[in-house]
N, C-alpha and C positions, 0 to 999 in steps of 0.2 A: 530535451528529454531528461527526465529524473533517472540519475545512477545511484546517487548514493546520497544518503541527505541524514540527519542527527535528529534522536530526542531524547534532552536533558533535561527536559521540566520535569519535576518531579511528580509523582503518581497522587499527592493531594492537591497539586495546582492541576494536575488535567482534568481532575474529578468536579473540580469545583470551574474550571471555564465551560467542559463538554457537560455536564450534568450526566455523568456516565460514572459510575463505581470501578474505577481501573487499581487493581492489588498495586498492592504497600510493597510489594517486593518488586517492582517494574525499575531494572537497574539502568543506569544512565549509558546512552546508544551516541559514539560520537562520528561510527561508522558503519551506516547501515548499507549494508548491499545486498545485492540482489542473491536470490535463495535461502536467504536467513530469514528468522521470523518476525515480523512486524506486531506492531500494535496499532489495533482496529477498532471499531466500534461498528455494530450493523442493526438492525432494527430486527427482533421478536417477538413476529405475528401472535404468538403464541402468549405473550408476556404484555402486549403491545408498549413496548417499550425498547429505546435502543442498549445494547448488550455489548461489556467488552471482550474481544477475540484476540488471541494472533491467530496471525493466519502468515503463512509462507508466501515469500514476494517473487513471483513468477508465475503468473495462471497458469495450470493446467486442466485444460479443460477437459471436460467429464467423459467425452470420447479417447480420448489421446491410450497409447500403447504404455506408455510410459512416461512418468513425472517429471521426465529428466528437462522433456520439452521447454518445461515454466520457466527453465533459464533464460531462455529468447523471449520469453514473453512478460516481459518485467513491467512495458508501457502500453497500454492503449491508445493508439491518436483520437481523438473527441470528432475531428473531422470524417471518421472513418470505422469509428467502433460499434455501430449498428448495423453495417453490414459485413464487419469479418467475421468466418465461419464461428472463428476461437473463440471472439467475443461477444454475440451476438444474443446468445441466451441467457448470457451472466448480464448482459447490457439490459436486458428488459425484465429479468428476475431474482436479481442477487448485487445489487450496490451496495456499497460501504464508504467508510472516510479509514484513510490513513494519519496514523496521529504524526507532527513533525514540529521543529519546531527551526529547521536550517536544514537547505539543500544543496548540493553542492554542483557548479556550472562550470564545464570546462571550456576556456577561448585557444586554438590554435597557433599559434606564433612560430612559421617555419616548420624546424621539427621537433620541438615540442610543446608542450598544453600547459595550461594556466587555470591550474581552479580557484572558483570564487565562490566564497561562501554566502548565498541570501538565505535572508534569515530578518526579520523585524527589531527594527534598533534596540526595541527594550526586551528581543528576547522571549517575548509571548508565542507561546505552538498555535499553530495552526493546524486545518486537519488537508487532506490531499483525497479528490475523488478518484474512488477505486470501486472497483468489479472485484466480485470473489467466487470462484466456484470448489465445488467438491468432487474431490477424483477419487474412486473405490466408494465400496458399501459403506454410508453413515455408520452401522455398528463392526468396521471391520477396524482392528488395530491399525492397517495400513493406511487408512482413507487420509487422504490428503486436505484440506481447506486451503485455498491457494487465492492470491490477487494480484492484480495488475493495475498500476497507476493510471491515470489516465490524464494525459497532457495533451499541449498544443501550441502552435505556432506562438514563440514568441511575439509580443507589441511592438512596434517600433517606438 
């Protein structure tokens, strides 16, 4: 499961791997966690073209009482994300890519943990399948744009 993963590449080398126009001001993330805001890209029916976003990393979904939810909900499992309530609608009508470029995996050893940085030998981002929905009225100052990563059983 993804906690907390970097993006360093700079905002003209995203532009030119993703064919996305990501701002010149997108300052270098060497610890992203969950509730802060990510950098996205999602497709614009309207534009038909894909568009860059942050969006906030913890879905809340568009029922929820309160935003505070999208804490817990940082990952989607891919085995399981078409039929939970949470994800379900963002599953079939609201995908994205999360831009990354190194994630970060903790191993247990006794009492305590070992993180390991993956990440591509030469350093190249990559992007992470995500879900995004929106909490509150589109033209309310509060509305939320929220996502959730979507992972799955490590390979052996």
């Amino acid at each position: 499961m993804c906690g907390r993963f970097t993006l360093r590449t700079p905002a003209a080398a995203l532009t030119e791997r993703f064919s996305v126009d990501v701002p010149l001001e997108l300052a270098p993330r060497y610890n992203v966690a969950p509730t802060q805001p990510v950098a996205a890209f999602r497709y614009d029916p309207a534009e038909h073209q894909r568009r860059f976003v942050q969006l906030r990393w913890g879905l809340v979904p568009s029922w929820a009482q309160d935003p505070s939810i999208g804490a817990r909900m940082i990952n989607a499992r891919a085995e399981t994300v078409h039929e939970k309530p949470a994800f379900r609608t963002a599953f079939r009508r609201r995908r994205c890519l999360v831009l990354a470029d190194g994630y970060f995996e903790w191993q247990k050893t006794g009492r305590t943990k070992q993180p390991y940085y993956i990440h591509f030998a030469d350093g190249r981002p990559f992007a992470l399948a995500a879900l995004w929905e929106r909490w509150g009225a589109p033209e309310s100052a509060d509305a939320v744009e929220s996502c959730a990563i979507i992972t799955t059983r490590p390979t052996p």
